[in-house]
C-alpha positions in Angstrom: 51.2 126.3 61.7 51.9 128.2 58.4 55.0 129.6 57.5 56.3 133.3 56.5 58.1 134.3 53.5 60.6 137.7 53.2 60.2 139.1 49.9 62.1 142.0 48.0 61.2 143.5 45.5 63.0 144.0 42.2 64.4 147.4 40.1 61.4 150.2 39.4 60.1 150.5 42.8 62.5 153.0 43.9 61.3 156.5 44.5 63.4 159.4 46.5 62.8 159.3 49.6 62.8 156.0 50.7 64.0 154.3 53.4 64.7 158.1 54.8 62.1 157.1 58.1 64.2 154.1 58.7 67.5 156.2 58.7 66.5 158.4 61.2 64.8 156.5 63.5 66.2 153.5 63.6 70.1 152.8 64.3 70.8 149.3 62.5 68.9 150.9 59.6 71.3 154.0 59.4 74.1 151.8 59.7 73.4 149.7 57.0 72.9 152.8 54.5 76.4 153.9 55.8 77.6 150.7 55.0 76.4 150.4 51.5 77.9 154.0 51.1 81.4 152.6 52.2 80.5 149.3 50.4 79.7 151.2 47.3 82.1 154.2 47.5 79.0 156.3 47.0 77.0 158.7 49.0 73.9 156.6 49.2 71.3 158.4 52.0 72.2 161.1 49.4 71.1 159.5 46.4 68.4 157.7 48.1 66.9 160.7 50.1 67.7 164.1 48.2 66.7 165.1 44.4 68.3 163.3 42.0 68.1 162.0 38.6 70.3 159.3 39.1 68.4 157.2 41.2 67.1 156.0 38.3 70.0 155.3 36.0 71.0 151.6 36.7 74.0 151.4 38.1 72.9 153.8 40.7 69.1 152.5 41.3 70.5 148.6 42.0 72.7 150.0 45.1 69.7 152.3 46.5 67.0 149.8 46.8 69.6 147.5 48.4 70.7 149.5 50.2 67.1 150.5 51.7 66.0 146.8 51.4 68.5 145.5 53.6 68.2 148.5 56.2 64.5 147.4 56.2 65.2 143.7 56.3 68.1 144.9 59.5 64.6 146.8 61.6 62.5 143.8 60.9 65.1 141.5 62.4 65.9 143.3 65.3 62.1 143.1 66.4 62.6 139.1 66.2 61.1 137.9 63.0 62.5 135.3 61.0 61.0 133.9 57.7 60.5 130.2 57.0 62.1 130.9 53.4 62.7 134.2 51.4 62.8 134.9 47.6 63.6 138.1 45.5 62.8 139.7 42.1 65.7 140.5 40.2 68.0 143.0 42.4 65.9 141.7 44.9 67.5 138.5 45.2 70.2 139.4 47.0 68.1 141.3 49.7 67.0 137.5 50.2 70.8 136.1 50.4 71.1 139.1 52.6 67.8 137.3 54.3 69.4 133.7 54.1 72.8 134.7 55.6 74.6 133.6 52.1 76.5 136.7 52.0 77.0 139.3 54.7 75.5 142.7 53.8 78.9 144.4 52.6 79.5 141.8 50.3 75.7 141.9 48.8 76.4 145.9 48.5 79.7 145.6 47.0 78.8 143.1 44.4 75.3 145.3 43.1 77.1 148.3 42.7 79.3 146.1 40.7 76.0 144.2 39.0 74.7 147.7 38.2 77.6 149.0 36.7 78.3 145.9 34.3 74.0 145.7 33.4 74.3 149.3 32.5 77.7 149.0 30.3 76.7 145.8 29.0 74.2 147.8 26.5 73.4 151.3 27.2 71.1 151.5 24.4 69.7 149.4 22.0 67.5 147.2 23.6 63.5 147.3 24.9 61.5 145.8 27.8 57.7 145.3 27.2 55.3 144.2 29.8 52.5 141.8 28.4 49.1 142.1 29.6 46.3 139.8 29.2 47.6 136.6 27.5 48.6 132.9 27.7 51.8 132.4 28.9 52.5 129.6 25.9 51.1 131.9 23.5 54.1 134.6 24.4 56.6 132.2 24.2 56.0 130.7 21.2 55.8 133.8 19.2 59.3 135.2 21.3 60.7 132.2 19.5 59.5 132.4 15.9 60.3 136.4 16.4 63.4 137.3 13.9 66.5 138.8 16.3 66.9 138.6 19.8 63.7 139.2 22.4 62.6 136.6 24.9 60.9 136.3 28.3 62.2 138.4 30.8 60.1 138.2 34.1 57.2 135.4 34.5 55.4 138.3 37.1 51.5 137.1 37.7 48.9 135.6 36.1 48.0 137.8 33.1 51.4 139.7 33.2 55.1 138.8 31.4 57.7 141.0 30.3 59.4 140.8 27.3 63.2 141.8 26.3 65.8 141.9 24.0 66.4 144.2 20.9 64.5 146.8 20.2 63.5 145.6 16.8 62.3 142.2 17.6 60.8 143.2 20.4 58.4 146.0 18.5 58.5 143.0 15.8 57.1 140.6 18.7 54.7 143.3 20.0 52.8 143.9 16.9 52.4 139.6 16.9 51.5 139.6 20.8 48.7 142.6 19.9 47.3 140.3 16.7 47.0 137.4 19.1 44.9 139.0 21.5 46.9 140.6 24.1 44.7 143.5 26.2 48.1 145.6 26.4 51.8 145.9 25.8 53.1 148.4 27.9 56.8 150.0 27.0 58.8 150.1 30.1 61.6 152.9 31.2 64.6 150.7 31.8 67.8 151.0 30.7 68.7 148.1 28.8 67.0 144.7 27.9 67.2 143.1 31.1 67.7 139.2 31.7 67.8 138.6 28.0 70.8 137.1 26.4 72.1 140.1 25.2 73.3 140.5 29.2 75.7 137.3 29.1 78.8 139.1 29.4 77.6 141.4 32.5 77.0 137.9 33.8 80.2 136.6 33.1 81.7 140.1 34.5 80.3 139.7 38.2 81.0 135.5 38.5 84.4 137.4 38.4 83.2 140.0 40.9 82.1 137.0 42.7 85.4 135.2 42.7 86.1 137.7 45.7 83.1 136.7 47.6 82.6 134.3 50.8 79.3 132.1 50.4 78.2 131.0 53.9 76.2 128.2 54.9 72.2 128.7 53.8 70.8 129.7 56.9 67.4 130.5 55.8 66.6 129.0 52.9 65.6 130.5 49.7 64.4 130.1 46.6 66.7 131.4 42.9 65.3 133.4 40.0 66.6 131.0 37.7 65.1 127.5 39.0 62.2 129.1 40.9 63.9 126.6 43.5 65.5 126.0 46.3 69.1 126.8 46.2 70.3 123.8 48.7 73.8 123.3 48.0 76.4 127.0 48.9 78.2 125.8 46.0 75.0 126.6 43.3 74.6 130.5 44.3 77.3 132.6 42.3 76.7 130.1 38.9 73.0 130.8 39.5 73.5 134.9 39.7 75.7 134.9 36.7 73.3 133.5 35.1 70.4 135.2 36.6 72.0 138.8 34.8 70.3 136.9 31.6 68.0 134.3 32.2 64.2 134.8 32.8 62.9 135.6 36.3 60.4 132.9 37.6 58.9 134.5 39.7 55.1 133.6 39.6 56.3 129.9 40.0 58.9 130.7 43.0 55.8 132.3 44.9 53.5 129.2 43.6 56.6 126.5 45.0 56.5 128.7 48.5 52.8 128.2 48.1 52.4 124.5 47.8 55.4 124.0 50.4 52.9 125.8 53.2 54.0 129.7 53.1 50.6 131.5 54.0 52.6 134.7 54.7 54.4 136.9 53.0 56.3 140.1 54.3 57.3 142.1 50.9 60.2 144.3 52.2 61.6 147.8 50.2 59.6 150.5 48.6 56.5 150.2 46.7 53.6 147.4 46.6 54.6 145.9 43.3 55.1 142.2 44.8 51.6 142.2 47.0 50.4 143.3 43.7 51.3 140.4 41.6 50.5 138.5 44.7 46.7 139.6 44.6 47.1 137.7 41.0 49.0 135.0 42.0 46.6 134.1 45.4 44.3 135.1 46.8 44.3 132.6 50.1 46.9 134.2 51.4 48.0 137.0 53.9 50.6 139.9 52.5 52.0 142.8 54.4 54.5 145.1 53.0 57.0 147.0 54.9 58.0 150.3 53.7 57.3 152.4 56.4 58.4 152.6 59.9 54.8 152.3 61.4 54.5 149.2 58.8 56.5 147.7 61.3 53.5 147.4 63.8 52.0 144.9 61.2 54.3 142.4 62.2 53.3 141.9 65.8 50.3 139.4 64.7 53.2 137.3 62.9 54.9 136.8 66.3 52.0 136.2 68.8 
């Protein structure tokens, strides 16, 4: 018997709009958007539903594709599935503690509107993300580290696809070494700031004191941490490991590769867009991904529970 994996996905999926079916037709969905809106002190089935331009400023995009994540995750557990284990990219990591039962869902909104506001203060200009395309993982690192300035890994994504980060200079100094050795593309991404690079410590060290405030329960579920692309086993581990996780790289090729090789032949992806099943299609091939993003998506998941 395999086993089934919940997956979130991290910032850039968001779009307006989302989640809006869930709202209104499901009642632990709506509930958990009005929640996040207490949580968060913001209107957010306004800022995820209606025309705005802040849905993608930072501090505002981390609370709305929580915010719809977790109303997701709430519609999916209602109908009776658990996962075997659960994992996130980025933001999306604490849809999976959400998952795991590690925090309760006010807590998990309260903390990334905090995490949003602290990533987005920590350098509101100044730095560049740049996604890699086409070459050797050990190649990219090795010129990140003979690069003048700071610009490093950001996300291990797929097979064939890494994103740098860091300053804007050494990472345009980097680029123009990645493109000489051989790289098909490096594609400038609209962010905000240079994400998990070490220019984000002190937004780290901001929420483990937003953190301080926070009860870690027992790992129900468990799941796997951006930083270690491991299990997090021990309650004690999680808020060092999302201080840290503000500005270390995400692992996320080898988190889906250790859920792999320790039987996961399902994986649910869970919030808007197909990004995750896209890297997936990279990553493996043998097994079976269905995203959730849509209310009807929901009928997907009655195969997983014959």
């Amino acid at each position: 018997m395999g086993k089934t994996a919940f997956m979130f996905p991290g910032q850039g999926a968001q779009y307006v709009g989302m989640g809006k079916d869930f709202y209104e037709q499901i009642p632990v969905s709506r509930e958990m958007f009005e929640l996040a809106g207490r949580a968060s002190g913001l209107d957010v089935a306004a800022l995820c539903f209606e025309e705005n331009e802040q849905i993608n400023i930072t501090e505002y995009t981390q609370i709305a594709m929580l915010a719809t994540e977790v109303a997701m995750l709430k519609a999916i557990e209602e109908k009776g599935l658990k996962p075997d284990v659960t994992a996130g990219l980025s933001l999306g990591e604490y849809g999976a503690l959400a998952a795991s039962g590690v925090m309760s869902a006010e807590d998990v909104f309260k903390v990334v509107r905090k995490r949003g506001i602290y990533m987005q203060e920590a350098v509101p200009n100044g730095g560049a993300m740049v996604a890699v395309l086409g070459l050797d993982t050990t190649v990219i690192e090795k010129i990140c580290e003979e690069t003048e300035g700071c610009v490093s890994i950001a996300n291990y994504n797929c097979p064939g696809q890494i994103v740098i980060t860091g300053e804007a200079a050494a990472a345009q100094a980097a680029v123009e070494k990645l493109t000489a050795a051989g790289a098909k593309r490096c594609v400038p991404l609209k962010v905000s700031g240079p994400f998990h690079s070490s220019m984000l410590t002190g937004a780290g060290e901001k929420l483990a004191k937003e953190l301080e405030h926070v009860t870690i329960e027992e790992i129900q579920i468990p799941y796997i941490a951006n930083v270690t692309a491991d299990y997090v086993t021990d309650k004690a581990e999680v808020k060092p490991l999302l201080e840290k996780q503000v500005s270390s790289s995400v692992r996320w090729q080898q988190t889906i590769e250790r859920m792999i090789a320790d039987g996961v032949d399902t994986f649910v992806e869970i919030g808007p867009g197909k990004t995750l099943s896209g890297f997936m299609r990279k990553i493996s091939r043998d097994v079976k991904v269905v995203n959730v993003e849509k209310v009807e998506d929901l009928e997907k998941l009655d195969d997983l529970m014959a």
